[in-house]
PATORGU-300803 format. One line per 10 residues: number of its first residue (from 0); for each residue x, y, z of C-alpha. Coordinates in steps of 0.5 Angstrom, whole numbers, plus 500, padded with zeros to 3 digits. Layout:
<sites>
NUM	X,Y,Z ~ ...
</sites>
This chain:
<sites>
0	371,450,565 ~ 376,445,561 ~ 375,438,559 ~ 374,436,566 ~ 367,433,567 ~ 364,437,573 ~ 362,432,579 ~ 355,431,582 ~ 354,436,586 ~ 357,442,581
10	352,438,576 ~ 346,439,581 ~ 347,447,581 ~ 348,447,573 ~ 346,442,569 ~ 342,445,564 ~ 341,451,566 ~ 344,459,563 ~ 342,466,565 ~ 336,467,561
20	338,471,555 ~ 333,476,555 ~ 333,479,562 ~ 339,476,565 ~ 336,471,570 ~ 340,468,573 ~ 335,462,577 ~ 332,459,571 ~ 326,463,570 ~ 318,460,571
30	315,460,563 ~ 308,460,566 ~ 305,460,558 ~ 301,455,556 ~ 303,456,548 ~ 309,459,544 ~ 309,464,538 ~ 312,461,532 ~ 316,464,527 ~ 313,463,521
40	309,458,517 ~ 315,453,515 ~ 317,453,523 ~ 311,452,524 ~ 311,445,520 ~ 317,443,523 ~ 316,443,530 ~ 310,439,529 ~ 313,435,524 ~ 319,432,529
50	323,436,524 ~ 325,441,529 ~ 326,442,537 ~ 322,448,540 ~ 317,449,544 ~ 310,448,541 ~ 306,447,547 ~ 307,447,555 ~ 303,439,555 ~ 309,437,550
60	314,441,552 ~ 316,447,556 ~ 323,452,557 ~ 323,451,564 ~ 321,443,564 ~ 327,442,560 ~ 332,445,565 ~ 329,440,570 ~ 329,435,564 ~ 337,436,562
70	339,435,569 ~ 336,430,572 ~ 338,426,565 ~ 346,429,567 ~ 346,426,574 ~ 342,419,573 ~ 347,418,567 ~ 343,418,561 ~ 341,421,554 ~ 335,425,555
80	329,425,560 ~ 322,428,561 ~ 319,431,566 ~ 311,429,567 ~ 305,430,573 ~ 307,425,578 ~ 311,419,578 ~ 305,414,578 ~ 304,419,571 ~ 312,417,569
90	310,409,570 ~ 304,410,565 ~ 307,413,560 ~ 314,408,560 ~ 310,403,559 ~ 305,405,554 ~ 310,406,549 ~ 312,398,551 ~ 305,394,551 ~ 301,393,546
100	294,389,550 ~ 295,382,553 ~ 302,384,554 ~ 306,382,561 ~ 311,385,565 ~ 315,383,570 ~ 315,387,576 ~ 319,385,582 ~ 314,384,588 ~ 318,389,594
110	315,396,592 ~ 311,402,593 ~ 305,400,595 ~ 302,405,590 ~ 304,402,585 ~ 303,395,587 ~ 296,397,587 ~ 297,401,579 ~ 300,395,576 ~ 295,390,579
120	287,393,578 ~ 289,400,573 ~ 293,397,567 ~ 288,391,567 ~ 284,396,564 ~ 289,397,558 ~ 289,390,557 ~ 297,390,561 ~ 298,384,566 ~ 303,384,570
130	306,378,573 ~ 311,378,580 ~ 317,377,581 ~ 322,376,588 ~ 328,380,588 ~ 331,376,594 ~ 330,370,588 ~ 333,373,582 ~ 331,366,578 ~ 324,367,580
140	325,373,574 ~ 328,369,569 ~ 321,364,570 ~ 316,368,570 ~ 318,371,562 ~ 314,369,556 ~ 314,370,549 ~ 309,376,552 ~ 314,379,557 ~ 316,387,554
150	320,390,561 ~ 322,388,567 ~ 321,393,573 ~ 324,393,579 ~ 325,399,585 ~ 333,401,586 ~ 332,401,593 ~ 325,398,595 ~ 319,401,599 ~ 318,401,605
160	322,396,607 ~ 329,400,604 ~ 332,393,601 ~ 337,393,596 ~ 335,390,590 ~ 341,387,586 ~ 340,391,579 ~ 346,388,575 ~ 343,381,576 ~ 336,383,574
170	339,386,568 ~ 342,380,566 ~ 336,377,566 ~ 333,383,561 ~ 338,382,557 ~ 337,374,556 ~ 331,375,555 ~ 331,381,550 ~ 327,387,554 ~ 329,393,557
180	330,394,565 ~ 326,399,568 ~ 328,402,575 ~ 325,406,580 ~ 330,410,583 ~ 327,415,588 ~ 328,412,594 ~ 336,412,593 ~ 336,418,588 ~ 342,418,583
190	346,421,589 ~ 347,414,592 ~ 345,410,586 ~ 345,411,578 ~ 343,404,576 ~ 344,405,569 ~ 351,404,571 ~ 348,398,573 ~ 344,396,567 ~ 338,400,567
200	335,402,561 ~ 329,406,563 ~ 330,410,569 ~ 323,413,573 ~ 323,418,579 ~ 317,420,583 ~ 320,428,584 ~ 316,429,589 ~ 321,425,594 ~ 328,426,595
210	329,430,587 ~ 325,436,590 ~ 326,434,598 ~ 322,439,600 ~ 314,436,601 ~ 311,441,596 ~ 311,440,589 ~ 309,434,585 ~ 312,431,579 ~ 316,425,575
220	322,423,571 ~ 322,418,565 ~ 331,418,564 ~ 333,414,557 ~ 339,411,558 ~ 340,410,550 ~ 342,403,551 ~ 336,398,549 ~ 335,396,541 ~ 328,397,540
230	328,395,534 ~ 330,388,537 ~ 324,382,534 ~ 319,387,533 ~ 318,388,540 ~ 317,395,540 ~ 313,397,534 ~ 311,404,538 ~ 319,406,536 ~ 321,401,530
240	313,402,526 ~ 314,408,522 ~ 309,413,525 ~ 303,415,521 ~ 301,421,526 ~ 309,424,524 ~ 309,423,517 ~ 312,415,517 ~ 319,417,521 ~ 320,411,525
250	323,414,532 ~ 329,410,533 ~ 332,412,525 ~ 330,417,527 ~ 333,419,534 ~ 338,413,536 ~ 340,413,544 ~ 334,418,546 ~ 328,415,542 ~ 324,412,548
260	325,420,550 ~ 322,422,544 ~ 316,417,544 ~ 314,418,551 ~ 314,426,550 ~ 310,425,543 ~ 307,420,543 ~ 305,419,551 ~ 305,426,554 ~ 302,428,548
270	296,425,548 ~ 296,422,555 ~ 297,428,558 ~ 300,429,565 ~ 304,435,564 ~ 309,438,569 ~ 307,444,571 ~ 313,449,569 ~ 312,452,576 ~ 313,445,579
280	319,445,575 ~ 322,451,578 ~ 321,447,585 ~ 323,442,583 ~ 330,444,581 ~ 331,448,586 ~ 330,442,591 ~ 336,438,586 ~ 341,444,588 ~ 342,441,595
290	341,434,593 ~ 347,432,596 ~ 348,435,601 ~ 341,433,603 ~ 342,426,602 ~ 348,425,605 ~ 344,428,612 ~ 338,423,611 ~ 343,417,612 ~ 347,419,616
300	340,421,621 ~ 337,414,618 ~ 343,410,621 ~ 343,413,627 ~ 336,412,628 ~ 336,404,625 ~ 342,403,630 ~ 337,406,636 ~ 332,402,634 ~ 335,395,634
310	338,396,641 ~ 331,398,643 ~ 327,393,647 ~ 320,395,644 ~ 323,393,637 ~ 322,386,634 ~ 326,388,628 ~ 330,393,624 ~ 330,392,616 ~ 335,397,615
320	340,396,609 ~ 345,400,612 ~ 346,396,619 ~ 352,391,618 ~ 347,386,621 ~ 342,388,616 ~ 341,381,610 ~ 341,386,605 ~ 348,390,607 ~ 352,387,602
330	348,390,596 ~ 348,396,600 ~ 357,396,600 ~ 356,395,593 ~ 351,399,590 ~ 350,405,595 ~ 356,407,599 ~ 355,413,600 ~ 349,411,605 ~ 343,406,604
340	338,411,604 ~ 332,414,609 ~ 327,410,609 ~ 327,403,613 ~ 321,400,617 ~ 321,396,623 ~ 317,392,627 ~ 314,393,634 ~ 313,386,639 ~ 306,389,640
350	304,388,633 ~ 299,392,629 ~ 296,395,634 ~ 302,397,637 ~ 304,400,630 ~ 297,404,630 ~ 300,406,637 ~ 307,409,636 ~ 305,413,629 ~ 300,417,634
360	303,418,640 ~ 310,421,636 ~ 310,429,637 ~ 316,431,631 ~ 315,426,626 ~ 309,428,622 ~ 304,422,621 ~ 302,423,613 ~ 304,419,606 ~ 311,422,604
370	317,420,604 ~ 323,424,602 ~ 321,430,606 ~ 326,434,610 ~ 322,434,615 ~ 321,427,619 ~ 315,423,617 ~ 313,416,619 ~ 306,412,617 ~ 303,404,619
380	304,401,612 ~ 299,396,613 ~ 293,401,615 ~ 294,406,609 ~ 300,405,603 ~ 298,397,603 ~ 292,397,606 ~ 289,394,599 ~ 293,388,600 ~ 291,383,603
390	296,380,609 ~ 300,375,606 ~ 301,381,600 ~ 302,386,605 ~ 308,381,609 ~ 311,379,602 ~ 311,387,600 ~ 316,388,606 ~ 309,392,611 ~ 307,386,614
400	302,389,620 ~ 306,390,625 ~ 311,394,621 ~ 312,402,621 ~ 316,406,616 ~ 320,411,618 ~ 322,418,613 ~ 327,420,616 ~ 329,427,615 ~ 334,432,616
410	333,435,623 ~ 338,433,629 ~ 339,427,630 ~ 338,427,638 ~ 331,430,637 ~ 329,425,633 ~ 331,419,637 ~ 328,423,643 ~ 321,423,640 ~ 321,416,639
420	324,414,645 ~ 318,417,648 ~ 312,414,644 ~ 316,408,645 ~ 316,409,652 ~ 309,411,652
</sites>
């Protein structure tokens, strides 16, 4: 090619990836090893030494991760990423390289409920407390940061009720306050919004949803925008203390823009441990070949579904960001243009039991805790994904007890609307 830069869809297809040298594959191939062969002794050192790139060992590292590594870092804008278990497995690893015990963080309220459950019960064991904070409220962010406050963590777009979050003034917000911003990024995929672009420091995905879109395969991301300081006050000694595990190298001096990947790899995941495994991989970029094509399909069928379901009469609300009625409509121009995602909430006039009633009468939907699915899924947030909230948690969190969340899928549209016309009817 030229000095031109490929587009998004030319990215998804080739990023980091070349026909295997040996054998000439084309597709990437699976390197199902859990160890590599060294060349001698000194290369050996080398690698474990962070004195040279290679493959030591499929926890730290694998041949067919780093394709997947490089391409969603290409697509998400950044300079480096690391593939690991699961998306949960990505948030811990982040933040284990920001948080030293009795540090906070600051995480907006509207999120999975998952992590809501994670940030508020697990990290108290490692002695992280989190403090929440109101998207639709940007002061609210700038209030709750103290001394102890080490990151901020906001969803790009919010699970389950689809809301957008204003990225740039909660990155404003960081850098006053001097930390990174951290965003979840797997309900809009870097198809309809790469917040780095938008001021994000840090970027993590599930790949189990929309990134892989098949339903199959788990998996995480952690994307370094190489943009943050880390030297900045002695915040971060993860990053600016010399290492006596790598002989004193201080990651930043050494690594610059990627640093924070480099310590999430050789640091977290080498003794955490939540490795992808390189056949999850080998999915995962497969599903990432058709991203666009996908997401496109998934909004364009949310929307027509969102607008069926606001003329319903069963329906006592639709939160969906790309109805022009919608409060988060503007946010939504803004940020995501191309679409604002699949998945939304609405909730019905008969309240929790109604919501209960809906998800088993549907017949094409498929009741299960998923979402970017290619298939249609649809689930009572307050009876399974919330459920450990209590309610003025849950309606806070946007999965208040009559709402029900929609994963809309790439079928027809028509069909969809029929099944939900008929459990709606029934």
């Amino acid at each position: 090619m030229s000095d031109r830069l490929p587009g998004f869809s030319t990215l998804a297809v080739h990023a980091g990836a070349q026909p295997d040298p040996t054998t000439g594959a084309r597709a990437t191939p699976i390197y199902q090893t859990t160890s590599f062969v060294f060349n001698d002794a000194d290369h050996a050192a080398s690698l474990f030494g962070l004195q040279a790139f290679g493959n030591i060992y499929t926890r730290i590292g694998n041949p067919t991760n780093a394709v997947l590594e490089e391409r969603v870092a290409a697509l998400e804008g950044g300079t480096a990423a690391l593939a690991v278990a699961s998306g949960h497995a990505a948030q811990v690893v982040v933040l284990q390289q920001l948080l030293q015990p009795g540090d906070e963080f600051i995480a907006a309220r509207k999120l999975y409920g998952g992590s809501i459950n994670q940030f508020t019960h697990a990290f108290k064991s490692f002695g992280w407390n989190v403090v929440w904070a109101d998207p639709d409220d940007i002061g609210s962010f700038e209030r709750a940061v103290t001394p102890r406050t080490k990151a901020i963590f906001i969803e790009s777009i919010a699970n389950p009720a689809g809301s957008i979050t204003d990225i740039e003034a909660i990155s404003t917000v960081a850098r006053k306050a001097g930390v990174p911003l951290i965003v979840d990024n797997t309900l809009a995929s870097p198809y309809l919004i790469r917040p780095i672009d938008h001021g994000a420091d840090i970027v993590v995905h599930s790949l189990t949803k929309f990134l892989g879109g098949h339903g199959n395969s788990l998996g995480g991301i952690i994307v370094d925008a190489g943009t943050f300081d880390w030297s900045i006050g002695g915040k971060y000694p993860m990053l600016s203390e010399p290492r006596p595990e790598y002989h004193g190298i201080r990651l930043q001096e050494t690594f610059g823009n990627f640093a924070f990947a480099i310590a999430c790899r050789v640091l977290g995941l080498r003794d955490l441990g939540p490795a992808l495994s390189p056949f999850n991989a080998f999915m995962i970029l497969t599903g990432i070949e058709t991203l666009p094509l996908r997401m496109q399909k998934h909004c364009d069928n949310a929307k027509a579904v969102a607008e069926f379901l606001a003329g319903h009469p069963a329906a006592a609300s639709v939160s969906y960001a790309g109805l022009p009625s919608d409060k988060y409509n503007q946010l939504a121009r803004k940020y995501a243009p191309r679409g604002a995602g699949a998945v939304f909430t609405f909730s019905l006039k008969g309240g929790y039991d109604a919501g209960v009633s809906l998800v088993s009468k549907l017949q094409l939907f498929s009741h299960l805790a998923n979402v970017g699915d290619t298939r249609s899924l649809v689930i009572h947030p307050a009876s399974t994904t919330h459920s450990q909230l209590d309610d003025a948690a849950k309606v806070k969190s946007g999965a208040g007890p009559d709402v029900v969340r929609l994963s809309i899928g790439i079928e027809d549209k028509e069909d969809l609307i029929a099944d939900l016309e008929q459990a709606l009817g029934a």
